[in-house]
N, C-alpha and C positions, 0 to 999 in steps of 0.2 A: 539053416540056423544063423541067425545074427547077432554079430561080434560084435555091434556099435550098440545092440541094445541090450546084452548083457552085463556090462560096463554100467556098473553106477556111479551117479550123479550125486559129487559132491554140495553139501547146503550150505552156504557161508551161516554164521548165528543170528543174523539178523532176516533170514529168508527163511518166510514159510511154505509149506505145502501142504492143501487140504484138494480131496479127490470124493466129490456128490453128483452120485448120478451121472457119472459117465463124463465130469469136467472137472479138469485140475485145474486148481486157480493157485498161481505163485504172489506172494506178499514180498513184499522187499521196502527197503528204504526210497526208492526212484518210484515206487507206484507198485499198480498190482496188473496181471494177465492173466487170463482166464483163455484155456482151451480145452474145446471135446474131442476126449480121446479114440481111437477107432475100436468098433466092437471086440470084444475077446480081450481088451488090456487095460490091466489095472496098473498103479504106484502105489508102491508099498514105500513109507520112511520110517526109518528108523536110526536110531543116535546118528543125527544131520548128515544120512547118506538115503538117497531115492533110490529107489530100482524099479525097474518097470517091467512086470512081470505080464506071461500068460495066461487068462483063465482057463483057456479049451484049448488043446493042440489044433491045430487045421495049420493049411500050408496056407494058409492071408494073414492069420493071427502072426506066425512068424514071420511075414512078409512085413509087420504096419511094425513090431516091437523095435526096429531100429529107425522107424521115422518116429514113432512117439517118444522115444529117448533121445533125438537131437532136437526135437520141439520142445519138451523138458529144459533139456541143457540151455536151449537159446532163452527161453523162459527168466532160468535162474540167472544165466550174466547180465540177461537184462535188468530188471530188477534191481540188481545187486550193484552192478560197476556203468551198466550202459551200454550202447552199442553205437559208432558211430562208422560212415562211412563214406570217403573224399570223393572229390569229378575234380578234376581240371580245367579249364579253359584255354585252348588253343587257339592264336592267331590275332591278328593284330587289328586293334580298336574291339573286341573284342573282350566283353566284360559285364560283371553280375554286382549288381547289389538290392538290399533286404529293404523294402519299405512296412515295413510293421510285420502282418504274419503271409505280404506276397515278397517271391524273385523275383527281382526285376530280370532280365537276360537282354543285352544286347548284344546281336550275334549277327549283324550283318543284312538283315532284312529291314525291309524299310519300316519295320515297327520295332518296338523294343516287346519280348512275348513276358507275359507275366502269369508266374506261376502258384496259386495259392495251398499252402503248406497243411497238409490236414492236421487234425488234434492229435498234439502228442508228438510231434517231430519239428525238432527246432532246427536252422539253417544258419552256420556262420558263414561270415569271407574273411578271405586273408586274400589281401595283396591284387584285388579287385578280380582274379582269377583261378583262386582256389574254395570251392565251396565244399563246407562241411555238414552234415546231415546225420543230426545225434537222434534219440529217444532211447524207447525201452522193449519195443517191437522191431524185432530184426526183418521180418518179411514184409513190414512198413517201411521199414527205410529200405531194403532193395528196392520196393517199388515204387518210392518216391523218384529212388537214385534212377532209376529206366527209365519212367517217363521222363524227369530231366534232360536226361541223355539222350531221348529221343528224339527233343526239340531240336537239336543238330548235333548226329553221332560225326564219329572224327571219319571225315575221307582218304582213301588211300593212298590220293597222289601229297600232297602238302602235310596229309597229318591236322589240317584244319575243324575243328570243333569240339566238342565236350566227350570226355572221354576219362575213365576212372583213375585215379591213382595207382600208377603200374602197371598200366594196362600197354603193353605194347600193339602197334598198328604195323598190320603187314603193309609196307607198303607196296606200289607196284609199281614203273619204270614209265613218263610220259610219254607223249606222243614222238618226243626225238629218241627214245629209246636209251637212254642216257645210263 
């Protein structure tokens, strides 16, 4: 039985939801997302609360109703308020700026890597070392955010490279053992 998908999903009033054919697409003031839900589960709304119910009992229907009710959710904040999410940039000369819709990244290789933004996710900087990564698709901007982070994740001896906001780094003791 799943507690995250029996929990409904508040609708701010200016967010809609309609559910054809097996995809619920959310409306909001930021844009719209559309996604297809997994067999056996439907959204029921009513007076601006969603619930995401099951058609057929089987033990996969209960398995997907708590992933299609935090897909829902992420749905609705997006839409509604936005989703963004910080990197850091660690280490010295070491720094990012936006040429139109590319990152620039210079990070220590003898090139600067440039990275081009897909539709729908916008990138600020603050302070040539803190990049911010808005839109309305939360599983777009994680995976903008990873591959970013990928270009050069943080190491463990210095803490050297792009690495999330809050994200602590184990580090581990050099070679003097210190």
């Amino acid at each position: 039985m799943s507690r995250i998908g029996k929990k409904p999903v508040q609708l701010p009033s200016e967010v809609t939801v309609e559910l054809k054919d097996g995809v619920v697409t959310v409306t909001g003031p930021k844009g719209s997302l559309a996604q297809k839900l997994p067999p056996d589960i439907s959204v029921v709304v009513e007076n601006s609360v969603a619930n995401v119910t099951i058609e057929r009992e089987s033990k996969r229907a209960r398995a997907f109703q708590g992933l299609a009710r935090s897909l829902l959710a992420n749905m609705v904040t997006g839409v509604s308020t936005g989703i963004s999410k910080g990197l850091e940039i660690i280490g010295i000369g070491y720094r990012a700026e936006i040429d139109g819709r590319v990152l620039v990244l210079n990070l220590g290789y003898s090139h600067p890597v440039r990275y081009q933004l897909p539709e729908g996710i916008t990138a600020e900087i603050e302070k040539n070392t803190l990049i911010t990564i808005r839109g309305i698709d939360k599983r777009l901007i994680g995976q903008v955010a990873a591959e970013i982070r990928r270009v050069r994740g943080a190491e463990p001896y210095k803490g050297k490279g792009i690495r999330y906001v809050g994200e602590q780094i184990k580090r581990k003791a050099g070679k003097s053992g210190k």
